[in-house]
C-alpha positions in Angstrom: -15.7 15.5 -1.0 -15.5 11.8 -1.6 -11.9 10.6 -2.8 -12.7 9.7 -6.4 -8.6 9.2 -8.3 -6.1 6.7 -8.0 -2.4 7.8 -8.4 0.2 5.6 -10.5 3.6 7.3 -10.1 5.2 7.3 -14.0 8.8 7.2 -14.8 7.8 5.2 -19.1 9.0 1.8 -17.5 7.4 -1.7 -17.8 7.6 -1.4 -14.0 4.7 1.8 -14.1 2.6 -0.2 -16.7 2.5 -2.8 -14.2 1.6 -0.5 -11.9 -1.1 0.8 -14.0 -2.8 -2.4 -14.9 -3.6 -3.1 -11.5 -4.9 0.4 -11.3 -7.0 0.2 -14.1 -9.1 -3.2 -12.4 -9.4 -1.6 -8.9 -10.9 1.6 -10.4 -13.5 -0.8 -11.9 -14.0 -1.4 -8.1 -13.6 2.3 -6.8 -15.3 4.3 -9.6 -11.8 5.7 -9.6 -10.4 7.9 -12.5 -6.5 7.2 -13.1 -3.7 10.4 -12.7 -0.1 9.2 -13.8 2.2 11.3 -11.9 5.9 12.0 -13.1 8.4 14.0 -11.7 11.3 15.9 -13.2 13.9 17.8 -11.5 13.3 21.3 -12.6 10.9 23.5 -13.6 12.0 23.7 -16.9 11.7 20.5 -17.7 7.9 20.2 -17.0 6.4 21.1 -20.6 8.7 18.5 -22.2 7.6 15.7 -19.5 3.8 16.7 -20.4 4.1 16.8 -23.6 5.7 12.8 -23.2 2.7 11.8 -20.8 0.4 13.2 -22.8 1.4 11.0 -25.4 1.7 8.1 -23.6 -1.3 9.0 -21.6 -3.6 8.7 -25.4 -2.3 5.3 -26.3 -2.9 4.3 -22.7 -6.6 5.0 -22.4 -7.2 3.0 -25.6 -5.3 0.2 -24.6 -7.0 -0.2 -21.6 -10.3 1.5 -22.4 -9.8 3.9 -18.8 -10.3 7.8 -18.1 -6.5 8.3 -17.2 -5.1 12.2 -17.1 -1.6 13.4 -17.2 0.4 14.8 -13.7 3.6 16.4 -13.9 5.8 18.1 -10.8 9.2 19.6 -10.3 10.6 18.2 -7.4 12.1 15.1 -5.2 10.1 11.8 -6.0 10.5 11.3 -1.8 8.5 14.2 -1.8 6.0 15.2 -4.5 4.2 12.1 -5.0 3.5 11.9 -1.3 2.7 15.7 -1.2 0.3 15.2 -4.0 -1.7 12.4 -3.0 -2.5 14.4 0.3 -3.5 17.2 -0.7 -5.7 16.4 -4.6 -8.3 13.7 -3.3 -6.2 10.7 -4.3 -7.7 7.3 -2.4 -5.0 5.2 -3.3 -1.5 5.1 -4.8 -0.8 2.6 -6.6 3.9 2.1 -7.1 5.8 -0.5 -9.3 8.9 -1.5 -7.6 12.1 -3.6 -8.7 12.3 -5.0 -5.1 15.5 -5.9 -3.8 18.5 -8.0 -5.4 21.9 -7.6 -4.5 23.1 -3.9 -5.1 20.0 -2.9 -5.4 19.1 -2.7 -1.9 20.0 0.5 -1.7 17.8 2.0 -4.6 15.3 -0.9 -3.4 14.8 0.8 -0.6 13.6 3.9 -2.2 9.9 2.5 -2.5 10.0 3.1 1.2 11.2 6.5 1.2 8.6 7.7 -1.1 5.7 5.8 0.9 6.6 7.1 4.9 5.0 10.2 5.2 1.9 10.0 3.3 -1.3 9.8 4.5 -2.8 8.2 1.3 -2.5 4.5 1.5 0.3 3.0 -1.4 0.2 -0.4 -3.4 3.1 -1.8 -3.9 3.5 -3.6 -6.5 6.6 -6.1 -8.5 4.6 -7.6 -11.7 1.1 -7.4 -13.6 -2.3 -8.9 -12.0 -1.3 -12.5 -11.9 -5.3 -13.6 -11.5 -8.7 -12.2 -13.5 -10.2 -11.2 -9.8 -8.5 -8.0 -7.7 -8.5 -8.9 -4.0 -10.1 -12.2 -2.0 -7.4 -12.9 0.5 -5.7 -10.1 2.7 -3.3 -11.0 5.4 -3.3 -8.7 7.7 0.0 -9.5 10.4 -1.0 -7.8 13.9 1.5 -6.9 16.4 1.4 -4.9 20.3 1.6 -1.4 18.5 -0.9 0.6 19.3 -1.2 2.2 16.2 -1.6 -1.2 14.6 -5.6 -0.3 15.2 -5.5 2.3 12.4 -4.8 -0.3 9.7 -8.2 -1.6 10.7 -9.9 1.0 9.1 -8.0 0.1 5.7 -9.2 -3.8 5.7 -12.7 -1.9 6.4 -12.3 0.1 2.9 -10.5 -3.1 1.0 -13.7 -5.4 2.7 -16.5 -2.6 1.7 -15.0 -2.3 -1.7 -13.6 -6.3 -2.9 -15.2 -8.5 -0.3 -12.7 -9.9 1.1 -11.4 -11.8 4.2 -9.0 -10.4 6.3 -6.4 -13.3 7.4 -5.0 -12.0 11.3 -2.1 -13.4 11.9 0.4 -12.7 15.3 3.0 -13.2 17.0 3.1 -16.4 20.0 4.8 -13.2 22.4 6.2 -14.3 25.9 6.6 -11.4 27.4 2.9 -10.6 29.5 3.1 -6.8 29.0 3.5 -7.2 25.1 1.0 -9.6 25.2 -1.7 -7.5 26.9 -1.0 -5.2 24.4 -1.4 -7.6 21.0 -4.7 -9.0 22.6 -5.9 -5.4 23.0 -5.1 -5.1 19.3 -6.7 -8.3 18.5 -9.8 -7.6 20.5 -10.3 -4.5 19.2 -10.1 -5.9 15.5 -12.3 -8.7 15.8 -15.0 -6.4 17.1 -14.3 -3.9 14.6 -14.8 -7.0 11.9 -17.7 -8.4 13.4 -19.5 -5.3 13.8 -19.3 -4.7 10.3 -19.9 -8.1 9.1 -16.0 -8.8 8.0 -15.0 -12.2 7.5 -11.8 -13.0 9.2 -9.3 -15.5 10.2 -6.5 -15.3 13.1 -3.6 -17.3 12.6 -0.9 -17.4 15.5 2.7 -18.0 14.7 5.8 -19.1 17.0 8.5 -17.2 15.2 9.3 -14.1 16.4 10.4 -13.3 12.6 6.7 -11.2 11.9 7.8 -10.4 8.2 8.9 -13.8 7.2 6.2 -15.7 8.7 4.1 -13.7 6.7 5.2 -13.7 3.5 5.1 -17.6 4.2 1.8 -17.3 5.3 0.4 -15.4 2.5 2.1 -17.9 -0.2 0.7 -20.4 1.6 -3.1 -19.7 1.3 -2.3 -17.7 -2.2 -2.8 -14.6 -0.8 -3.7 -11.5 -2.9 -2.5 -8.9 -1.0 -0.7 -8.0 2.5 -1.9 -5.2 4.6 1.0 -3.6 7.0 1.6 -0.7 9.2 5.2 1.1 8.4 7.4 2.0 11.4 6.4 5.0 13.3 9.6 7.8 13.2 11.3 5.5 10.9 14.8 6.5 10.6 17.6 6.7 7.4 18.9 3.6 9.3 15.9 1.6 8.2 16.0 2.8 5.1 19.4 1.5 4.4 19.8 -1.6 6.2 16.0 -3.0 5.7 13.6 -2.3 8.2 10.4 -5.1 8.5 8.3 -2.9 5.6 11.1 -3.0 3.8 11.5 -6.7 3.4 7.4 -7.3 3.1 7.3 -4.9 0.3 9.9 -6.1 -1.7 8.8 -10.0 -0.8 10.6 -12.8 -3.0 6.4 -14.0 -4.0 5.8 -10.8 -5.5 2.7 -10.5 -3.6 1.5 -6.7 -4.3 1.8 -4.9 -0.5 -0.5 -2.2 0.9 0.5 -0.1 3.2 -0.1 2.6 5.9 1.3 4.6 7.3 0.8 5.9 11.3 -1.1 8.9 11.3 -1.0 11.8 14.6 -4.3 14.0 12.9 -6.7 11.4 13.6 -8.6 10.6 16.4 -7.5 8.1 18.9 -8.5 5.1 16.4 -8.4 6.5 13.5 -11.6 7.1 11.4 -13.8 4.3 10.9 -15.9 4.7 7.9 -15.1 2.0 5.9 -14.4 4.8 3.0 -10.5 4.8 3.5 -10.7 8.4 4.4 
């Protein structure tokens, strides 16, 4: 069955609405319907939350003339949105965030926590659309992971769906085993691209800082969007102290972030398809 919903986590905040504008122009795209998701603590507490979305949920589909329905769960936020978008033929999830500022690392870095795990794709977003098209320009940073080639098949779906090009950038890495490995990556993407008629770019940068050469990068050709790969096994550590992700997702530009996570169910590659799935 073809993936045909996009997912906006809810909590009644300015935040979700953001979150849900952007939603509401990519399902133009996708031929997406719109499920907010909100999650209370306890069961008891779920006819209460409905009856709230509900509401919100009928002034909502006016406003922005879209077929959005109403999703309520009883459980951890880490968990449940995650849980859900796996298994009810989401394609995309599309989280506000507050990013990071000061104290708020901590609870900044809970965008990550609910992301890691899922195999449904999340955009991360910190403000409304800031232009009238969705996506033109993707960067797309590239390291020696191998399973940096399954992000390929998500510029695939965001190419097949938006048109877009796919700015490559890498690391300038010293070390000749790591550097076998990137141009295996980078190889294997650009034939990927070309043999599906992508438009692409490949930037190489000297600083061995990946995430903030490419948040630079992105502001500097006005990016729309930034394509990553999250850590494989990432730990609580990384939660905490900031791994890479976490610093590209909650990026100072407000760029909205896509990202992926590494997946052990699919075949050596990943799935090519172009459909996201």
């Amino acid at each position: 069955m073809d993936k045909d919903t996009i997912l906006v986590p809810w909590d009644f905040t300015e935040v979700a609405e953001n979150a849900l504008k952007h939603a509401v122009k990519i399902s133009a795209y996708l031929k997406n319907k719109i499920q907010l998701i909100h999650i209370v603590k306890t069961e008891k507490q779920i006819e209460e939350a409905q009856q709230r979305l509900s509401k919100d949920i009928e002034k909502l589909s006016a406003q922005y003339g879209a077929k959005i329905e109403p999703v309520v769960r009883a459980g951890s936020l880490f968990h449940e949105v995650s849980n859900y978008a796996s298994n009810n033929n989401v394609s995309l999830v599309i989280m506000g965030t507050h990013g990071i500022k000061g104290v708020q690392k901590f609870t900044g870095s809970w965008a990550l926590k609910v992301i890691v795990g899922s195999k449904i794709p999340f955009i991360v977003i910190q403000g409304p659309p800031s232009k009238a098209e969705v996506f033109k320009d993707v960067v797309f940073p590239l390291d020696y992971k191998k399973e940096a080639k399954q992000k390929v098949n998500w510029a695939l779906f965001l190419a097949k769906y938006f048109d877009v090009k796919i700015h490559i950038i890498t690391p300038n890495v010293k070390d000749r085993g790591l550097k076998r490995k990137l141009n295996i990556n980078q190889n294997f993407a650009q034939r990927i691209f070309d043999n599906h008629g992508v438009r692409y770019d490949i930037q190489t940068i000297e600083s061995s800082h990946l995430g903030v050469e490419t948040i630079d990068y992105a502001q500097k050709i006005d990016a729309d969007i930034i394509l990553i790969m999250t850590t494989k096994d990432i730990g609580f550590t990384d939660y905490v102290l900031g791994a890479k992700e976490q610093y590209i997702i909650a990026n100072n530009a407000k760029l909205p972030v896509m990202c992926v996570n590494p997946r052990t169910d699919l075949s050596r590659y990943g799935s090519f398809s172009s459909t996201g799935g």
